[in-house]
N, C-alpha and C positions, 0 to 999 in steps of 0.2 A: 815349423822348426822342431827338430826331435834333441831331446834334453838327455844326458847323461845315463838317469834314469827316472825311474818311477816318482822319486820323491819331488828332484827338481821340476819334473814336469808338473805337479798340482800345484806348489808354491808358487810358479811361476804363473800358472793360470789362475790362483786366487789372484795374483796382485792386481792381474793384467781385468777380471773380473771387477774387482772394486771398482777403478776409474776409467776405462776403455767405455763411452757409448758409440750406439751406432746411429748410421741416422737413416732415418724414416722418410725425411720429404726435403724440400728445400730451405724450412726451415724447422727441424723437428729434428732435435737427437732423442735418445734415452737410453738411458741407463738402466737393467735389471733391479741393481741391487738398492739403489737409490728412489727406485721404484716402490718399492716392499718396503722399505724402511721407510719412506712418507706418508704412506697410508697406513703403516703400522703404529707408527706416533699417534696421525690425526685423529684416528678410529678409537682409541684411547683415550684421548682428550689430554693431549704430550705435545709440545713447540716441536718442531722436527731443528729448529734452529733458536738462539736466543735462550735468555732465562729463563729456565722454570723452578717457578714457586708462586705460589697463591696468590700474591699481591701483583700479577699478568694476567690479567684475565682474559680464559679462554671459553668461549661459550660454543660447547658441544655440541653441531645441527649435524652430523652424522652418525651419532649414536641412534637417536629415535628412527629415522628412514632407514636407513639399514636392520634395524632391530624388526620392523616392519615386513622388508623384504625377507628377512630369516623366515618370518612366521607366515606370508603371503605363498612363498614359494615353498613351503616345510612338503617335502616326501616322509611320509611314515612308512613302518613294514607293514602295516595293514593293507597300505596300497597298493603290496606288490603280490600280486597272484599268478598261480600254477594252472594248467589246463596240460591234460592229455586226451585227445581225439582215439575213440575206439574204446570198444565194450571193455577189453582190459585193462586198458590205461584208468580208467575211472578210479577203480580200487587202487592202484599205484600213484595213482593223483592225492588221493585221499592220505596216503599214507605218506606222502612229500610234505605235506601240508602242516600234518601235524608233527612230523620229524621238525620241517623247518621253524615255526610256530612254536612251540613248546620245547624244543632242545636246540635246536641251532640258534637261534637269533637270544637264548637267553646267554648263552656258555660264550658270544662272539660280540652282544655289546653292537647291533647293529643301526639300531636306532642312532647310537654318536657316531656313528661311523660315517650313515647318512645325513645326516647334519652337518657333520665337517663338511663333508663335501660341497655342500650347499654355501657356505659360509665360504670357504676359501674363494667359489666361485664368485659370488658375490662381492667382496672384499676388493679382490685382488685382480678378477678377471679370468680365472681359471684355476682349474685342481689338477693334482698331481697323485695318481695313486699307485701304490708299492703294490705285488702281490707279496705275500710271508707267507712263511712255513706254518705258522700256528692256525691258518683257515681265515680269518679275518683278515681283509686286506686294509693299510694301513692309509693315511691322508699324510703326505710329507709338507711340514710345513716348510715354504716357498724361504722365510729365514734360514733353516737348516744348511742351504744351498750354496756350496764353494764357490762351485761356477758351472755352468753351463753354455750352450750355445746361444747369445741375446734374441737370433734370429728366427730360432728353430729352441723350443727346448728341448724335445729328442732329436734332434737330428743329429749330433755329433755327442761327443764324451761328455758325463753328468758326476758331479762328485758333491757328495753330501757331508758335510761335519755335523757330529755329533760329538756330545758328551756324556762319558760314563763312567760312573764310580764302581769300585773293584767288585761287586756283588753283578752289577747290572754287565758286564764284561764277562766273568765269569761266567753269565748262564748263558753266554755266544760260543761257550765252548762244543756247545749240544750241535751246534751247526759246523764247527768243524773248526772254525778259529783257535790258533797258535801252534795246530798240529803242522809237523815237517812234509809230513806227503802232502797238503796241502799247501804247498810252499812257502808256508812262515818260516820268517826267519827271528822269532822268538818267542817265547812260553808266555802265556796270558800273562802267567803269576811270575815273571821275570819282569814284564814289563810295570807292572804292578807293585813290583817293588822301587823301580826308580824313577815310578811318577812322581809328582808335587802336588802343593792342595793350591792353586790356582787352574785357572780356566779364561776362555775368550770369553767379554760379553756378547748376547747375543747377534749374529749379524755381524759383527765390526772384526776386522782382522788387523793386529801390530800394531794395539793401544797399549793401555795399562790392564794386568790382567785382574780381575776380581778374587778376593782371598775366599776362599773357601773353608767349611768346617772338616772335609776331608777331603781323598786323593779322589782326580778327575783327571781323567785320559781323554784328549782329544782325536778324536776318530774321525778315519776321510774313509769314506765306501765309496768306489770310483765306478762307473758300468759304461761301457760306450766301444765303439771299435777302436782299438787301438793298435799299434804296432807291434809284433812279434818279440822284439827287441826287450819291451818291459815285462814279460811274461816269463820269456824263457833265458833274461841276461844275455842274448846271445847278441852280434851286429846283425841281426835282419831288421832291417828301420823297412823294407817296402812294402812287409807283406803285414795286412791290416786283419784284424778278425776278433769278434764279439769276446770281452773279458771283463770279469765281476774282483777287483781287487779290494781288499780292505787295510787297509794302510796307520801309521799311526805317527808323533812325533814324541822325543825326550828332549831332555838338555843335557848335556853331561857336563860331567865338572870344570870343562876349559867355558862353559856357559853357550858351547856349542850347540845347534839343533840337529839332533840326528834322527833319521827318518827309519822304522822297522815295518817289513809285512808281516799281517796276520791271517791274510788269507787271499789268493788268488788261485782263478780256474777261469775257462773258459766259459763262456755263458750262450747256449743256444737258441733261446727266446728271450723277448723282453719281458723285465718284471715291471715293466713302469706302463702306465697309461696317464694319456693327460688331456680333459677335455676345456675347451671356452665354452660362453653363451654366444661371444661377440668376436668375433676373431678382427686380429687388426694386422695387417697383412705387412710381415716383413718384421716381426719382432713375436718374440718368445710368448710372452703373454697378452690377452683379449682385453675389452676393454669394460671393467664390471663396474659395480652401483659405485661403490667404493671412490675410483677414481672422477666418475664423474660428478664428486662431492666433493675433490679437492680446493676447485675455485672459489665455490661457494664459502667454504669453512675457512681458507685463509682470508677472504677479505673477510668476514662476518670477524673475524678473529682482530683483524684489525681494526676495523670501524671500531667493536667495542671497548677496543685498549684505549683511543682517542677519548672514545664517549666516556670513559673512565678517570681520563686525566681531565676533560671537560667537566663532569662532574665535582672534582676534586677543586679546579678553578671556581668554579660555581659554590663550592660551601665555604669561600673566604669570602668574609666583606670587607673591600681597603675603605678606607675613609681618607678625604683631603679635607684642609680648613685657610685659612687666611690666618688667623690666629698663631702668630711665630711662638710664642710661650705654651701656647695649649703641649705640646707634647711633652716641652719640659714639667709641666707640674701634674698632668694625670699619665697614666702606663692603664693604655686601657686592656688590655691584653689581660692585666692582674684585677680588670675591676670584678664586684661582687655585680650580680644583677637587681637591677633600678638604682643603682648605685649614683650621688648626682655630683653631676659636674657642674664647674662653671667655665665662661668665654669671655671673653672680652668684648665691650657693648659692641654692636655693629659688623660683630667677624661673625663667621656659618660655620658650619662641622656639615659635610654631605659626604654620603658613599658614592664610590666611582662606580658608574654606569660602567657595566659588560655586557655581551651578545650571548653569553652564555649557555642562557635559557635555551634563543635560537636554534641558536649551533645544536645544541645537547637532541633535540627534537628532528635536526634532520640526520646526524648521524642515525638514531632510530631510524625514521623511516627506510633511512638505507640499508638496515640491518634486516628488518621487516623484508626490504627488496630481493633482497639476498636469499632469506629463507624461502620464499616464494618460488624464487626459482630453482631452488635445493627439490621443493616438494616437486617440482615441476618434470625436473631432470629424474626425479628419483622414483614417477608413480608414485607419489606419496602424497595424495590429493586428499585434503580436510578429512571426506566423508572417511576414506580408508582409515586415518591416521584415529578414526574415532571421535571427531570432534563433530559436535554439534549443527545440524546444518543451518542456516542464514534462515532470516524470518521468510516467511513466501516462497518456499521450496516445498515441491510436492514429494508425495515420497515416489510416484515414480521416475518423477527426477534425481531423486537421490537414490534412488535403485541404479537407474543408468548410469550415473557419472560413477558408483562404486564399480560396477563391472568394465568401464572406461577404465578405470584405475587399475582394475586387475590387469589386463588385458596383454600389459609388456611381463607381468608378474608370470602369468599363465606359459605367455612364451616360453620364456626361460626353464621354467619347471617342468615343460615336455622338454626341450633339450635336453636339461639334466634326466629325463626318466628315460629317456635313451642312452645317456652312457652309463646309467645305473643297471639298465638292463643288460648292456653288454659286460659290465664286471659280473652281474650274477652269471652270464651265458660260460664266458669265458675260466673263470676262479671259481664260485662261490657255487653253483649245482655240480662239476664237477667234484671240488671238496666235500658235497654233500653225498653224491654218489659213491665217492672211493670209501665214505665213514661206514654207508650202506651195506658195503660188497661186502664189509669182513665181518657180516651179519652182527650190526646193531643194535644193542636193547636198548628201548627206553620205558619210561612210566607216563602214561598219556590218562589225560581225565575227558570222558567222552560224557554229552549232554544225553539227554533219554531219548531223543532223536536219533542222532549218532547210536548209541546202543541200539537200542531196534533197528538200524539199516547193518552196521556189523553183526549183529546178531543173525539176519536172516541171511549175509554171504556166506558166513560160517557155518550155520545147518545147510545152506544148500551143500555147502563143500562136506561137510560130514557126510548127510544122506548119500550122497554120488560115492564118498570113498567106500563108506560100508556096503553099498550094495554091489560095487567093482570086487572087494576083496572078498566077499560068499562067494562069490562066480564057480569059484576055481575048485572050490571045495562042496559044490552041488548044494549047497545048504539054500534051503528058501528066504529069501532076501524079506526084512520089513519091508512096508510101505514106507515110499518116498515121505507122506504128511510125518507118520509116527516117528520115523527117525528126526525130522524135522522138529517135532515136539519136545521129545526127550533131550536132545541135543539142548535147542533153548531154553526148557525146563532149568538143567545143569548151566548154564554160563549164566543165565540171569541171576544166578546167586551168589556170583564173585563180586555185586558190586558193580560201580561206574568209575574204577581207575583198575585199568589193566596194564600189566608187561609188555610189551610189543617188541617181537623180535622176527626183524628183516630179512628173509633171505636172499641170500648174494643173488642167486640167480632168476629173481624173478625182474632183476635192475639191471641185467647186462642190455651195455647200448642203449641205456636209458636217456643218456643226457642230450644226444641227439633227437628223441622223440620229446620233451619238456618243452612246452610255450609255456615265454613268460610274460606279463603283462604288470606295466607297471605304470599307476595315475589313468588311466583309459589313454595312452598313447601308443601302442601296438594295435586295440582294437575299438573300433567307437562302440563301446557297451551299451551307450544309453539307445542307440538307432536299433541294435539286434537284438537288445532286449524291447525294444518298442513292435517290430515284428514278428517275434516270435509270441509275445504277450496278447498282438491281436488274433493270432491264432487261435490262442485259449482264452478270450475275454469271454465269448457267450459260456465255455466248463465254466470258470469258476463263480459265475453264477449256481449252478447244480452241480455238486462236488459227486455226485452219484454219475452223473454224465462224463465229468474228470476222470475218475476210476477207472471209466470202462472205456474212456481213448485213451489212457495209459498200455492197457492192453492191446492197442498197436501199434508195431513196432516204429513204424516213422514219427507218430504223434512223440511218443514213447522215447527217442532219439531227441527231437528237437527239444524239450523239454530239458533233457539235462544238458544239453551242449549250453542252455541259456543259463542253468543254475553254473557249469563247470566255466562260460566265458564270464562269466558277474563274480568269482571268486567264492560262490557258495558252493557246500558241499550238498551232494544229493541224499546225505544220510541226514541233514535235518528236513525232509519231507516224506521221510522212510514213511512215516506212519501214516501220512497223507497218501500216498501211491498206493499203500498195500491194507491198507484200513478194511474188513471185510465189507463187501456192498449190500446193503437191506434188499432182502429180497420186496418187489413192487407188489403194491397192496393190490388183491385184487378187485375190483370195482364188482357190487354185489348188484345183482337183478332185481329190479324193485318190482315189489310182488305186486297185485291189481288188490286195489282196495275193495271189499266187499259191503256192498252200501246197502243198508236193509231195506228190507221190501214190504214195500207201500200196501197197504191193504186195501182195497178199494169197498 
């Protein structure tokens, strides 16, 4: 159905979003957004339904497994390494590494970045990521989300609400927002003036709004193929094609909702990526730890609210008696303690038998059941969880069942090292390379390794330039060593924190020659480091033997492919490779011993 315009058409798909599921199997609907909002509660330690406040007890068995899985499956940026194949690429290896290392991953914050992602997968069953203008691509959380397609989440139109207060709207100006050639149809700071200080709560749409200490503009960013019509106001409702609208709502004084753009254009690539661990075929999102903690945390949830109110029956004691007077003349309720009574000769005072206790003990056990199977579902077996192992456990049994344990963890964390790989293939070395091309300074601190391998590319590059540029002018050229000397003489006394600036063109078409490796899931490190290592196991036994197969060129080759696939650099072995070699002692002639003579 094609809607008036613009506006009506996202209203009508938030509504239709909220309550609309689809269904999955014969007996299986679901809902998106009811989705995110129950794992959003539970993972919290929030009722998604009923009372909440402290006297409901909710006893949290998804925080710790979860918590687990974050730190089980964690990618760091240390894990992700750079490799360029060919005598050139080394040196522009080297300098990726520390661009990326020491200036990009500090200025982009990518360590949260990578954690989001992990998190949301985990959580939720899948991540969603934005590229941006600012170089850091962003993690959208799955709440943000108006509406999308339930079945596909890119497969059809995607609109994101946000909120933003007049500072945080204002700096969207820098990307083109509320300008006319842009097809706004209104000024940031017009609309900024007849905002209100209310806002949606998170997730829920056409409740009560939450007051606010200042103004908050609700924002929809719309991206998907849509129809000509809402682009260019014209009637072409057939003709479909890729557009990035940003849209927004007021009220005006009849308490109307009217709808303004702030920006739309055509959009030629996708800025979204969205990967699972678990995909579940025929609905938007996979199927992660998260959910399959649901079951568990709602009945543990319940079992314990019982065991709660069983406890609470448990700490009354009723009393019966025979005694018709006893209750008129004592009020035990106000007695002091050992406080005495009397009864009438022949009548009894007893408390009433309950099951109580019983009862109280197998809720427990059930609750116990419960977790059990939480750890079960979740990889989150004792030994992982850090718990102590049972008496008569040897430790290489409890070495085995932890790597059992890892094992679904592991999974996951190579899938995720593959789409982590492809946002760096795709956004994030390109971004690095355009920072490159318009020749980059930065301030890099090099170990005395790294010095001494920069140091000796640098005199080689000196020596060769000054002996090219005498050429011309007949002048007798130093020796290749002496320039070599003088050269390092002077740079070893800058110090080990140098300037480093990039030229553009030693990077053209760089980003197509970059392998990336990230967790050893592009390459298995530890097999080609194990044969390339048996090559040199008898050198490094004689480091004098090492020196002088460095000196050929294939020994000389394999060697650093093994330091450039492992993430090391070859200039922390500079010293080791080019270390002078002692000359071999020569073995002396042993002289004939002159043995005196016998006199007879």
């Amino acid at each position: 159905m094609t809607h008036p315009n613009i506006y009506a058409f996202v209203k009508a798909e938030e509504s239709k979003f909220e309550t609309n599921e689809i269904r999955l199997g014969e007996n299986w609907t679901w809902n998106f957004k009811y989705h995110v909002g129950l794992l959003t509660h539970l993972k919290n330690g929030v009722f998604f339904t009923g009372t909440n406040d402290y006297l409901r007890a909710f006893k949290n068995i998804m925080e710790p497994i979860l918590n687990l899985a974050y730190w089980t499956e964690d990618i760091e940026v240390k894990d992700i390494t750079f490799f360029i194949e060919g005598g050139k690429g080394r040196a522009l290896s080297f300098l990726i590494k520390k661009y990326h290392d020491e200036v990009y991953v500090r200025e982009n914050n990518l360590d949260t970045f990578i954690d989001e992602i992990t998190e949301s997968d985990i959580d939720y069953g899948g991540v969603l990521v934005q590229k941006t203008d600012k170089g850091r691509p962003e993690v959208i959380d799955f709440n943000s989300i108006a509406f999308c397609d339930q079945t596909d989440i890119l497969g059809g139109p995607i609109a994101f609400k946000f909120s933003m207060n007049p500072d945080k709207l204002r700096e969207m100006s820098k990307f083109g927002w509320g300008e006319e050639k842009n097809g706004a149809t209104i000024s940031i700071s017009d609309l900024i003036t007849i905002a209100k200080n209310t806002k949606d709560p998170v997730g829920i749409v056409g409740s009560s709004k939450n007051e606010t200490t200042g103004k908050n503009i609700e924002v929809y960013v719309l991206r998907g193929c849509l129809p000509e019509h809402y682009m260019m106001d014209n009637d072409n409702v057939d003709n479909y094609y890729n557009q990035v609208q940003v849209i927004a709502f007021y009220t005006d004084k009849n308490h109307k909702k009217e709808g303004v753009t702030l920006y739309r254009k055509p959009e030629e690539e996708s800025q979204l990526k969205f990967h699972t661990s678990k995909k579940v075929y025929g609905r938007a999102l996979g199927r992660g730890v998260g959910e399959s903690l649901i079951h568990p945390q709602i009945w543990t949830n319940f079992l314990t609210i019982h065991k709660t109110r069983m406890l609470e029956s448990a700490s009354k004691v009723p009393l019966y008696t025979d005694d018709p007077n006893y209750q008129n003349r004592n009020k035990i309720q106000d007695m002091e303690n050992l406080e005495i009574t009397t009864i009438e000769e022949g009548k009894v005072i007893r408390q009433v038998p309950t099951a109580a206790t019983a009862n109280i003990q197998l809720y427990e056990n059930s609750i116990n059941e419960w977790f059990e199977h939480a750890q079960f579902t979740g990889s989150a077996f004792d030994p992982v969880l850090g718990k102590d192992p049972s008496s008569g456990t040897t430790f290489r049994g409890q070495e085995r069942t932890v790597a059992q344990g890892r094992g679904p963890h592991d999974r996951r964390r190579g899938q995720r090292a593959k789409f982590i790989e492809e946002i760096y293939r795709d956004w994030i070395i390109p971004d690095i390379v355009k920072k490159i091309v318009k020749g980059k300074k930065f301030l890099a601190s090099f170990t005395s390794e790294e010095m001494t391998w920069v140091t000796d590319q640098l005199a080689d590059n000196f020596a060769h330039t000054e002996q090219l540029d005498s050429m011309p002018d007949l002048k007798m050229p130093k020796g290749t060593e002496v320039l070599r000397q003088d050269f390092s003489r002077s740079f070893s006394k800058r110090g080990n924190k140098h300037s480093l600036e990039i030229k553009p063109d030693e990077f053209r078409g760089l980003s197509s020659t970059i392998g990336i490796n990230v967790t050893s899931k592009q390459k298995d490190l530890v097999n080609l480091s194990d044969k390339i290592l048996s090559i040199f196991q008898f050198i490094f036994a004689n480091p004098q033997a090492f020196q002088q197969a460095m000196q050929i060129p294939a020994l000389a080759k394999a060697f650093q492919d093994l330091l450039e696939f492992g993430g090391m650099n070859q200039a922390d072995f500079a010293s080791l490779v080019s270390s002078p070699i002692p000359s071999p002692v020569q073995p002396q002639t042993p002289q004939p011993l002159e043995l005196p003579q016998v006199v007879a």
